[in-house]
C-alpha positions in Angstrom: 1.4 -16.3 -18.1 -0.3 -13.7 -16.0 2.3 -11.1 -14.7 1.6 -8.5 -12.1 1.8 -4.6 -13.7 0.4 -1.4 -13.1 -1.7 -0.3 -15.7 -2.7 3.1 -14.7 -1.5 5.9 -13.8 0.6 6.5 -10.6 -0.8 9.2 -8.2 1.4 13.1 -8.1 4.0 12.7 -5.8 3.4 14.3 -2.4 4.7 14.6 0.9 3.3 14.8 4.6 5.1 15.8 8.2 5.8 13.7 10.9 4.7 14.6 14.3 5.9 13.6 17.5 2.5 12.2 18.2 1.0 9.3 15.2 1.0 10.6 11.8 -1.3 9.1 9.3 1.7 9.3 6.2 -0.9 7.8 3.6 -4.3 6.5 4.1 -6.0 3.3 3.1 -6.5 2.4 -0.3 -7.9 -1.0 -1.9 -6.4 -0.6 -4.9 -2.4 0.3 -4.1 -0.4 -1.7 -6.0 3.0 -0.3 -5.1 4.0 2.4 -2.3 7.7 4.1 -2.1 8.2 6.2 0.8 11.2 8.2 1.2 12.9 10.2 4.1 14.9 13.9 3.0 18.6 14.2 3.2 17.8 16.8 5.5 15.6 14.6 8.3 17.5 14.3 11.2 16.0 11.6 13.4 14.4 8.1 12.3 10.6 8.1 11.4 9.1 5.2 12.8 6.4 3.3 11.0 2.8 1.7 11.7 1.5 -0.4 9.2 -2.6 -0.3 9.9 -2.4 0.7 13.5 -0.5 4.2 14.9 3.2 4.2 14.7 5.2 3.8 18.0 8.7 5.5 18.9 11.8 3.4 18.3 9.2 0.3 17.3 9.3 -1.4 14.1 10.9 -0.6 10.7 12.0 3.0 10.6 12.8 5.4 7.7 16.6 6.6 8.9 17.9 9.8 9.9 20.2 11.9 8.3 20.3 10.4 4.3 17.5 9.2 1.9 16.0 6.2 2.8 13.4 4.2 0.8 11.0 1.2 1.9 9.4 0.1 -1.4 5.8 -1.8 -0.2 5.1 -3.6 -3.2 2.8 -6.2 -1.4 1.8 -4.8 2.0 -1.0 -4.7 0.7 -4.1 -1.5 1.1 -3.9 -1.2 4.8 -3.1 3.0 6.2 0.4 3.2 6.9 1.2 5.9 10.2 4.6 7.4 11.0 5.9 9.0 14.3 10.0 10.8 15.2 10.5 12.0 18.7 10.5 15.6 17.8 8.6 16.2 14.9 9.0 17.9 11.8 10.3 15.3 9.2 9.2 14.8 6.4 8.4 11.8 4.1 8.1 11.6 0.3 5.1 9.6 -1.3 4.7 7.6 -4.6 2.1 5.3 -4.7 0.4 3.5 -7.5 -2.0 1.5 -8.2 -2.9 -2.2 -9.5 
């Protein structure tokens, strides 16, 4: 019975800022097996996401505004994932791990 688990260990934790132009949130990596990203309490507009091409405003799945929101990628698969608010300066929380 073969059963998908991560065997190593998960990268730090880490965070990056949205701009109002593309962001690149987390780059490309062949060997992510699992990707949580997560907006702060204290965002206060929607980051946008771009899964493998640059993120574009009020496109698309979104982290939301104003509360902690999490999209758990667990089989997106290795692609660069981009983010983009109309503002700037939000920020997203990173947890990936790989297979």
């Amino acid at each position: 019975m073969s059963q998908d688990i991560y065997t190593e260990t998960p990268a730090e934790p880490s965070s990056v800022e949205v701009d109002a132009t593309s962001t690149l949130i987390i780059a490309a990596n062949a060997a992510r097996g699992n990707l949580v990203l997560m907006g702060l309490i204290t965002n206060t507009e929607p980051v946008y996401l771009g899964y493998g091409t640059d993120a574009v405003q009020d496109k698309g799945k979104f982290i939301m505004a104003q509360g902690v929101s999490e999209i758990d990628i667990a089989n997106l698969g290795t692609m660069a994932i981009y983010g983009i608010c109309a503002s700037g300066g939000q920020t997203i929380t990173i947890q990936e791990a790989d297979r």
